[in-house]
N, C-alpha and C positions, 0 to 999 in steps of 0.2 A: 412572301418570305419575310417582309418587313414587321408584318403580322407577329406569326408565330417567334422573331425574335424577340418583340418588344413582351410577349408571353410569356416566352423563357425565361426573361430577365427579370418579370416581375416575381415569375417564382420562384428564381433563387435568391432573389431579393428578401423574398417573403421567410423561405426559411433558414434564412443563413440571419436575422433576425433571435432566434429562438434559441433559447440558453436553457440548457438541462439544469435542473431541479432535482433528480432525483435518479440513481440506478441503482440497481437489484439486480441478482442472480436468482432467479424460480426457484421454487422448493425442490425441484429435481437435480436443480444446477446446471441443467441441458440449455435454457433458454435465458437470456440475459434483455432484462426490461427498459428501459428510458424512457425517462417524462422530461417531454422539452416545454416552456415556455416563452412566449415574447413578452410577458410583462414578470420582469423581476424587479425587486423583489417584490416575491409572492406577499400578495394582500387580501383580505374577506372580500367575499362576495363571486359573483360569477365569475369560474373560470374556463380556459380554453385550452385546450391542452395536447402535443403532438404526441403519439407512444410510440415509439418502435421498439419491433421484437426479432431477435437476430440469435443465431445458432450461439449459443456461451463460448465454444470454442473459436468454430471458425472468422465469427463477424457477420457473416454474409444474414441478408433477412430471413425470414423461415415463413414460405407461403403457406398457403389453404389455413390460416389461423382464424378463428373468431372469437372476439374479444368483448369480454364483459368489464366492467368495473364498478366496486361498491365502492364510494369513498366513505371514512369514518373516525370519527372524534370518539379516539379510544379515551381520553378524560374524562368525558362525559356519558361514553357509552353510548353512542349513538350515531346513525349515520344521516343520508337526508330525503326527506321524501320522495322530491323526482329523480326520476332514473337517469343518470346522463345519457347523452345522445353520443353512441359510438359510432362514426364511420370508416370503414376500410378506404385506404390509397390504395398506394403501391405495395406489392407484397413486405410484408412485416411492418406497411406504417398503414395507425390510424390516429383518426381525429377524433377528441372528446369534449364534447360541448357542453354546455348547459350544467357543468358540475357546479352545484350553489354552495358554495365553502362560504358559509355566513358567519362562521365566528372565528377570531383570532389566535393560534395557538396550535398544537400539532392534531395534522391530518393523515390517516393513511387511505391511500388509494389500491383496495386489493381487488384484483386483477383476477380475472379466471381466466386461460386461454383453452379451447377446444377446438377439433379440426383434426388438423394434422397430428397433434401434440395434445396433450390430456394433462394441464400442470396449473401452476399458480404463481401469485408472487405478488409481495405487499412495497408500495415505493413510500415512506415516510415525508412529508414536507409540513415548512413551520409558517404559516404565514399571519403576515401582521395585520395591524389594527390596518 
């Protein structure tokens, strides 16, 4: 028991850390986006990133989703070679790893979600040197 307490607490620990960066409502307006963060303010280079996806109206998460993401430097017109690495949590949360936002200045992160839900939605973030 002692166990799974010190568990718990390292994972609320963990995500009560993480400060949103960026929300969006999809392009249908049914599903509402969040990109959280534990390192702000956002800077270049590899980031890591929490998403949850929750009904627009109610709040609650919205299961069976599978989630893609292109990030992209609408400046420069381009996005970036490697694919980040998406994985599902718990219903409506995932993790996004390996996004290489290598240069300073706005990013979007657009989003495809499939599944349950057939929709989209783009989260903007500015980060620095």
């Amino acid at each position: 028991m002692t166990k799974a307490l010190l568990m718990g607490m390292l994972l609320w620990s963990a995500t009560s850390l993480a400060a949103t960066v960026g929300t969006v409502t999809s392009a249908s307006g049914r599903i509402r986006v969040e990109v959280l963060s534990e390192t702000t303010p956002l800077r270049r280079g590899v980031q890591t990133f929490q998403v949850r996806v929750t009904d627009a109206t109610s709040g609650k998460p919205v299961p069976g989703v599978v989630l893609a993401v292109q990030p992209w430097m609408p400046a420069m017109n381009h996005g970036i070679s490697e694919v980040p690495h998406v994985t599902a949590r718990d219903p409506g949360t995932f993790d996004v790893s390996d996004a290489d936002l290598f240069m300073p200045g706005v990013w979007e992160l657009r989003f495809t979600l499939k599944g349950t839900v057939e929709d989209s939605a783009t989260v903007t973030l500015k980060l620095g040197r």
